[in-house]
ZADREN-293042 format. One record per atom (N, C-alpha, C): atom name; residue in one letter; y, z, x; residue number from 0. Coordinates in Angstrom, 3 decimals, always signed. Each point is the difference from the previous one (the first is absolute). Layout:
<sites>
SITE  a r       yy       zz       xx   k
SITE CA A        Y        Z        X NUM
...
</sites>
This chain:
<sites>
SITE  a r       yy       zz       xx   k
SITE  N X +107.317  +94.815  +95.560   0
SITE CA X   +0.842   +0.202   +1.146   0
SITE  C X   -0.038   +1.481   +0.370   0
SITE  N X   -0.093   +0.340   +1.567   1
SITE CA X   -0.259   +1.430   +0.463   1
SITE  C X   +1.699   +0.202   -0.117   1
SITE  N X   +0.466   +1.620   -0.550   2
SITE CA X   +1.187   +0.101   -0.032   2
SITE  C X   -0.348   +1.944   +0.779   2
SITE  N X   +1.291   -0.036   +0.705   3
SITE CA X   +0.084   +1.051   +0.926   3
SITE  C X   +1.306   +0.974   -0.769   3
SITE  N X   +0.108   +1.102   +0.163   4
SITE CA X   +0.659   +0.642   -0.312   4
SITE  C X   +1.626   -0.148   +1.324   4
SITE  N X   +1.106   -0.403   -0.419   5
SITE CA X   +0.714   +0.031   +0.852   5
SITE  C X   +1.679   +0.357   -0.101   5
SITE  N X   +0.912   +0.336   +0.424   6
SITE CA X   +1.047   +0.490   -0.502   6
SITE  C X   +1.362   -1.530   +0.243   6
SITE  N X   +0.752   +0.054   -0.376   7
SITE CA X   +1.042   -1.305   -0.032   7
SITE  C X   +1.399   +1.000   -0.661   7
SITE  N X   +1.101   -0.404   +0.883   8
SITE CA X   +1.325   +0.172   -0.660   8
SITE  C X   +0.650   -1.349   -0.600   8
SITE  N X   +0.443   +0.451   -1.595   9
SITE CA X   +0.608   -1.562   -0.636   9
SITE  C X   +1.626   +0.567   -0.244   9
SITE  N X   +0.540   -0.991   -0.548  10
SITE CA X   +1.090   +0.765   -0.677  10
SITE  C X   -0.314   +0.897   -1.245  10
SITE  N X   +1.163   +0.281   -0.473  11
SITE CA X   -0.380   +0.493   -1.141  11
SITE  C X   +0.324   -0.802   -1.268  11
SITE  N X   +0.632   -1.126   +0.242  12
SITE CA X   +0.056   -1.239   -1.148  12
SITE  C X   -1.092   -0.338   +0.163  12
SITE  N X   -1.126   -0.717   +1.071  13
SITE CA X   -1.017   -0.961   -0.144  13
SITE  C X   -0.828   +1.070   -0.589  13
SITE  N X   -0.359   +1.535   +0.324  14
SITE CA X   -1.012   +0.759   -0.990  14
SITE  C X   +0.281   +0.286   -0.999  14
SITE  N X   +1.392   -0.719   -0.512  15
SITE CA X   -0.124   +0.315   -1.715  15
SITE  C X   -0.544   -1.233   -0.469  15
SITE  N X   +0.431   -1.173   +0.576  16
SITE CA X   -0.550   -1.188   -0.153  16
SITE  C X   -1.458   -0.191   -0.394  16
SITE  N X   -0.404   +0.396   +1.240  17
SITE CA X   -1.577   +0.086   -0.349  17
SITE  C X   -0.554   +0.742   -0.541  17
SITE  N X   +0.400   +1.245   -0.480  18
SITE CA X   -0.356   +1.157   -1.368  18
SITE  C X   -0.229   -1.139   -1.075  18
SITE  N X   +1.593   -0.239   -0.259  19
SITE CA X   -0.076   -1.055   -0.998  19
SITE  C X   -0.598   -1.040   -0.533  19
SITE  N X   -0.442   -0.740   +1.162  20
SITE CA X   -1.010   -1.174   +0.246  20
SITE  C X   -1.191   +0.606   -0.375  20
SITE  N X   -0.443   +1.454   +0.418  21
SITE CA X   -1.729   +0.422   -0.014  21
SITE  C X   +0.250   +0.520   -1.766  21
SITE  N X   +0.954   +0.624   -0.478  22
SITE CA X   -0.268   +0.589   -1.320  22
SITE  C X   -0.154   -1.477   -0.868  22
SITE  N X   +1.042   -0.566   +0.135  23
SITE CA X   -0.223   -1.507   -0.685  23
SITE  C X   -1.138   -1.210   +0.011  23
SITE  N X   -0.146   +0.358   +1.480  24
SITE CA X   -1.827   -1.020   +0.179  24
SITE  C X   -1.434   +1.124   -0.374  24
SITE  N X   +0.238   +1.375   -0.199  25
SITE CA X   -0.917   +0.708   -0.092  25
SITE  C X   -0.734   +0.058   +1.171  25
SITE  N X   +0.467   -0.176   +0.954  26
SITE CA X   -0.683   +0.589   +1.344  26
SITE  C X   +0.922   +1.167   +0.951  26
SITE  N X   -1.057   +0.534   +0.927  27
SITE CA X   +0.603   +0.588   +0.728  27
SITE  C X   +0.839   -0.032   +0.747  27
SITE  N X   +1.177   +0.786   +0.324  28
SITE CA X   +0.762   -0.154   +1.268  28
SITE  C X   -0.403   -0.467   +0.961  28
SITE  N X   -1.287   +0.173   +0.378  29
SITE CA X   -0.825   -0.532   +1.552  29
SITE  C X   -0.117   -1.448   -0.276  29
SITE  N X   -0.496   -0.448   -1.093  30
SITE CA X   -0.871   -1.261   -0.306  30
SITE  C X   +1.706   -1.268   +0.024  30
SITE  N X   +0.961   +0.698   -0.378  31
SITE CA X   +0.931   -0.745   -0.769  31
SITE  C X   +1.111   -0.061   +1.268  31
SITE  N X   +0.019   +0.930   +1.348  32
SITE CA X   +0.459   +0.079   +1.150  32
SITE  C X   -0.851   -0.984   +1.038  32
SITE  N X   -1.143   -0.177   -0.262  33
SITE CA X   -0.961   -0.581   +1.072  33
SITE  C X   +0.000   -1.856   -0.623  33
SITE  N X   +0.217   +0.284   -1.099  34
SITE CA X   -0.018   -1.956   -0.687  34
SITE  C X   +1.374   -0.477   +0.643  34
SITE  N X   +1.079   +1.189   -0.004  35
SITE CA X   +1.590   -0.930   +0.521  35
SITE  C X   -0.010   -0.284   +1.560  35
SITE  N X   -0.761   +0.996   +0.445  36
SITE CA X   -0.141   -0.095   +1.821  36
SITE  C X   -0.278   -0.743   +0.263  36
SITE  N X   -1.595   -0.803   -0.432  37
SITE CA X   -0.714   -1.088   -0.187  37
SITE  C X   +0.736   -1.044   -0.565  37
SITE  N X   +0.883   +0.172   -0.878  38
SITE CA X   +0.648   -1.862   -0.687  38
SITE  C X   +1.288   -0.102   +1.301  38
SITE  N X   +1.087   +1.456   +0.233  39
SITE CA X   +0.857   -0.150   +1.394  39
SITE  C X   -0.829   -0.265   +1.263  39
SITE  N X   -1.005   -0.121   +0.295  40
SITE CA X   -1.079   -0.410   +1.148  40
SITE  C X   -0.511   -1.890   -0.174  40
SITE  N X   -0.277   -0.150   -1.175  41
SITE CA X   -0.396   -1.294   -0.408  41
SITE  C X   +1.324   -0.745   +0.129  41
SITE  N X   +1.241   +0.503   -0.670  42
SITE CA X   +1.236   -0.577   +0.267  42
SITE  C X   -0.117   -0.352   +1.304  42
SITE  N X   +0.188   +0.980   +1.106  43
SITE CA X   +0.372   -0.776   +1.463  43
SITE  C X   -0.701   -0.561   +0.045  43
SITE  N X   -1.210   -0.107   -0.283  44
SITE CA X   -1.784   -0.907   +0.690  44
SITE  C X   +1.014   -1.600   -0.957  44
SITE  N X   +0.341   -0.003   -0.664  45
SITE CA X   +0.348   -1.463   -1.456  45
SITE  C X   +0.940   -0.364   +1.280  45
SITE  N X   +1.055   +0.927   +0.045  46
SITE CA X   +1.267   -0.166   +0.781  46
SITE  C X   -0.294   -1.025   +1.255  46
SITE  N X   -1.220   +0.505   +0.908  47
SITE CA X   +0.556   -0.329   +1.356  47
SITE  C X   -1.253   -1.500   -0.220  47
SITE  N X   -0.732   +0.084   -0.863  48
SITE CA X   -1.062   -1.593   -0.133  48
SITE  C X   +1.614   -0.947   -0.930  48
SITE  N X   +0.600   +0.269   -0.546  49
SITE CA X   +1.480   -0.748   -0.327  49
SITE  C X   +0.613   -0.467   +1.424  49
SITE  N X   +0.367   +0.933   +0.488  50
SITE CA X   +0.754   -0.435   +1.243  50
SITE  C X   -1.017   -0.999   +1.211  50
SITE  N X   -1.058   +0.385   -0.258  51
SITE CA X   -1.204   -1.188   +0.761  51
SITE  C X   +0.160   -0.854   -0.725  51
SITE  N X   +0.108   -0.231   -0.834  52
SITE CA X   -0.107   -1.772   -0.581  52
SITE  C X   +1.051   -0.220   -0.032  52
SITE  N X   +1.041   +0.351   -0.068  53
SITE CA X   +1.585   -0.601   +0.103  53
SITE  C X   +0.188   -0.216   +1.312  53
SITE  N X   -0.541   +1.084   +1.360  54
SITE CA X   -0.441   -0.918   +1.209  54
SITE  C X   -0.544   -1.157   +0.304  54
SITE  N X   -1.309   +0.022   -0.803  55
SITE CA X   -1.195   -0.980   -0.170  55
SITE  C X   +0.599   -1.040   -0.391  55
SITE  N X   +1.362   -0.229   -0.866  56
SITE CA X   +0.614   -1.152   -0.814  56
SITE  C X   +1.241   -0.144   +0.958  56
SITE  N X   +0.365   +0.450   +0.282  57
SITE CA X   +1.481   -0.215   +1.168  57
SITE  C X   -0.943   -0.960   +1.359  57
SITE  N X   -1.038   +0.621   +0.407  58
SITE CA X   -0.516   -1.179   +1.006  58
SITE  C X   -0.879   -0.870   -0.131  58
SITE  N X   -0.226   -0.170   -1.326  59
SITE CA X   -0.261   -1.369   -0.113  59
SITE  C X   +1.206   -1.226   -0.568  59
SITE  N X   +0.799   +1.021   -0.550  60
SITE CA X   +1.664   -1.041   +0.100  60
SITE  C X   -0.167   -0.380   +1.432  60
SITE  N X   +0.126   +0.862   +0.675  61
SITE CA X   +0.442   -0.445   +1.566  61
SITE  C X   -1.348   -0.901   +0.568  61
SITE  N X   -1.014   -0.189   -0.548  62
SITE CA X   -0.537   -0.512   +0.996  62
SITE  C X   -0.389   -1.088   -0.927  62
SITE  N X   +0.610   -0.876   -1.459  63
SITE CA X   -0.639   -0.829   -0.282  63
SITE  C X   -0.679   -0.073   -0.683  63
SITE  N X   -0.870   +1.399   -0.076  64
SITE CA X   -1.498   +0.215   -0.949  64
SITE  C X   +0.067   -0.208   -1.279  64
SITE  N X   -0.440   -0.468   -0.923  65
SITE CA X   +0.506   +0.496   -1.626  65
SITE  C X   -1.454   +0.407   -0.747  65
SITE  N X   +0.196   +0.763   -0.554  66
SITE CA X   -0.776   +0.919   -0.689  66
SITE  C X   -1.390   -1.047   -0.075  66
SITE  N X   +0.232   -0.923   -1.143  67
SITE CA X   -1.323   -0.397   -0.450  67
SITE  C X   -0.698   -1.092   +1.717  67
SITE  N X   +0.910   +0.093   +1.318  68
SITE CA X   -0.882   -0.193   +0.789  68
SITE  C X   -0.948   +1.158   +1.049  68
SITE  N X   +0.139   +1.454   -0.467  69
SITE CA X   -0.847   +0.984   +0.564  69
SITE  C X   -1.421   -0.472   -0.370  69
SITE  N X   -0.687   -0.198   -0.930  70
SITE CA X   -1.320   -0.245   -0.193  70
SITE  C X   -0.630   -1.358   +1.201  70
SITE  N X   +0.276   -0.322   -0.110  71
SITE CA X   -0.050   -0.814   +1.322  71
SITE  C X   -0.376   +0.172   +1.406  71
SITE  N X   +1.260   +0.582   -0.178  72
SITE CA X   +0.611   +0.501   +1.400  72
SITE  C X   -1.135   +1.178   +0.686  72
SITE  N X   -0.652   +1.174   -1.102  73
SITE CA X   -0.698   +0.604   +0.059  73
SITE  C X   -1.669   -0.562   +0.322  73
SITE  N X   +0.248   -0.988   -1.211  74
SITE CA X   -1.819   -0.707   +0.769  74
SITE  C X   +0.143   -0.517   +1.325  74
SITE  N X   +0.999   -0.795   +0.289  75
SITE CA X   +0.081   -0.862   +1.360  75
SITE  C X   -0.562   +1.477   +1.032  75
SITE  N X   +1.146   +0.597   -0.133  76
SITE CA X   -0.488   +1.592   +1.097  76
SITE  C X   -1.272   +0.111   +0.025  76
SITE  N X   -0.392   +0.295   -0.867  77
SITE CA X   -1.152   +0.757   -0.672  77
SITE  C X   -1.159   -0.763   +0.791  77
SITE  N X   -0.108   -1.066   -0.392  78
SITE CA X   -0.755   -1.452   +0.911  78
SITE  C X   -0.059   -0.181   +1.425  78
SITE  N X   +1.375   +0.318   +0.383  79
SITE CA X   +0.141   +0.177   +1.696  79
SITE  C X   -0.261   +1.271   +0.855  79
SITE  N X   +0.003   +0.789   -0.459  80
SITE CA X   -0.223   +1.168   +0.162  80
SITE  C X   -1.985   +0.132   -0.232  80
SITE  N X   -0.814   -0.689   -0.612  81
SITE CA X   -0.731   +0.188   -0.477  81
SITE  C X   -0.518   -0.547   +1.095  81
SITE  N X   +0.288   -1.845   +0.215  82
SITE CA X   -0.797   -0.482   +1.057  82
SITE  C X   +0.990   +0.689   +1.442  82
SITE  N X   +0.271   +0.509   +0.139  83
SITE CA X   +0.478   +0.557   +1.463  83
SITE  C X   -1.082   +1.249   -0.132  83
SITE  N X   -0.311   +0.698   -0.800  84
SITE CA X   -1.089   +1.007   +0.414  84
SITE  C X   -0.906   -0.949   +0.335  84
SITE  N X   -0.582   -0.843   -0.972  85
SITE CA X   -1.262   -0.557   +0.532  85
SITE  C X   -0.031   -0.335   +1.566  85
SITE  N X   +1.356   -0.918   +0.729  86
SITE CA X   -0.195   -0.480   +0.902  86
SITE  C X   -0.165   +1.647   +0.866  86
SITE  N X   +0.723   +1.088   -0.161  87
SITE CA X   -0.424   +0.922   +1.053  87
SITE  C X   -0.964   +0.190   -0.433  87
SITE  N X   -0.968   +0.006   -0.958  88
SITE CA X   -1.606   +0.770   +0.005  88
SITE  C X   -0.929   -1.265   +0.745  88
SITE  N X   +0.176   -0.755   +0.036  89
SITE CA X   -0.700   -1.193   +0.298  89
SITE  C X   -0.342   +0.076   +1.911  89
SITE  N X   -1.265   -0.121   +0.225  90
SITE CA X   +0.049   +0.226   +1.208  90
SITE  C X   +0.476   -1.219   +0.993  90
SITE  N X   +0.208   +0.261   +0.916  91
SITE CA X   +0.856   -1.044   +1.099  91
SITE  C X   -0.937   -0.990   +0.214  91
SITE  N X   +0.195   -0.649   +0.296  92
SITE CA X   -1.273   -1.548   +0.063  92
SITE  C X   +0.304   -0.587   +1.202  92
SITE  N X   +0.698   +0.180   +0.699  93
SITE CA X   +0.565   -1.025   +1.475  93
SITE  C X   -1.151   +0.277   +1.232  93
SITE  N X   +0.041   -1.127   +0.232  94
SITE CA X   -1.110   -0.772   +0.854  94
SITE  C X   +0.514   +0.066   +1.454  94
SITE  N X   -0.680   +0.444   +0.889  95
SITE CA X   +0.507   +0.432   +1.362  95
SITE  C X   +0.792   -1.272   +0.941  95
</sites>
């Protein structure tokens, strides 16, 4: 990973924190500041794919769906969608 030299204000509890964390894991302040940014970054990324499937599950309450019928539901698409390209690639055939 390319790392840039850059400046950041923390408190002064979270940089004892992470002193602590780097003397105890044997890494650097940099290395041991850049893994928590990255796991508080992965948190929201976990966070907001949670709140999509608890969407994803609230409308299929509402619409009926139940889980083990998505596979299905997905080929049927998948199939219609498939022959609807064909019919637009297919050239027009009508007779004057």
């Amino acid at each position: 990973m390319r790392t840039q030299a850059n400046t950041i204000k923390i408190d002064a509890d979270v940089l004892a924190a992470l002193r602590e964390a780097a003397e105890r894991e044997h890494k650097s302040l940099e290395e041991v500041a850049g893994e928590a940014i990255m796991r508080g970054l992965s948190a929201d990324r976990d966070a907001e794919w949670r709140e999509l499937i608890a969407f994803g599950h609230e409308q299929g309450k509402k619409s009926g769906i139940r889980e083990e019928d998505v596979p299905e539901l997905v080929h049927d698409w998948r199939q219609e969608n498939a022959r609807a390209a064909l019919r637009k690639a297919a050239p027009c055939t009508e007779s004057p």
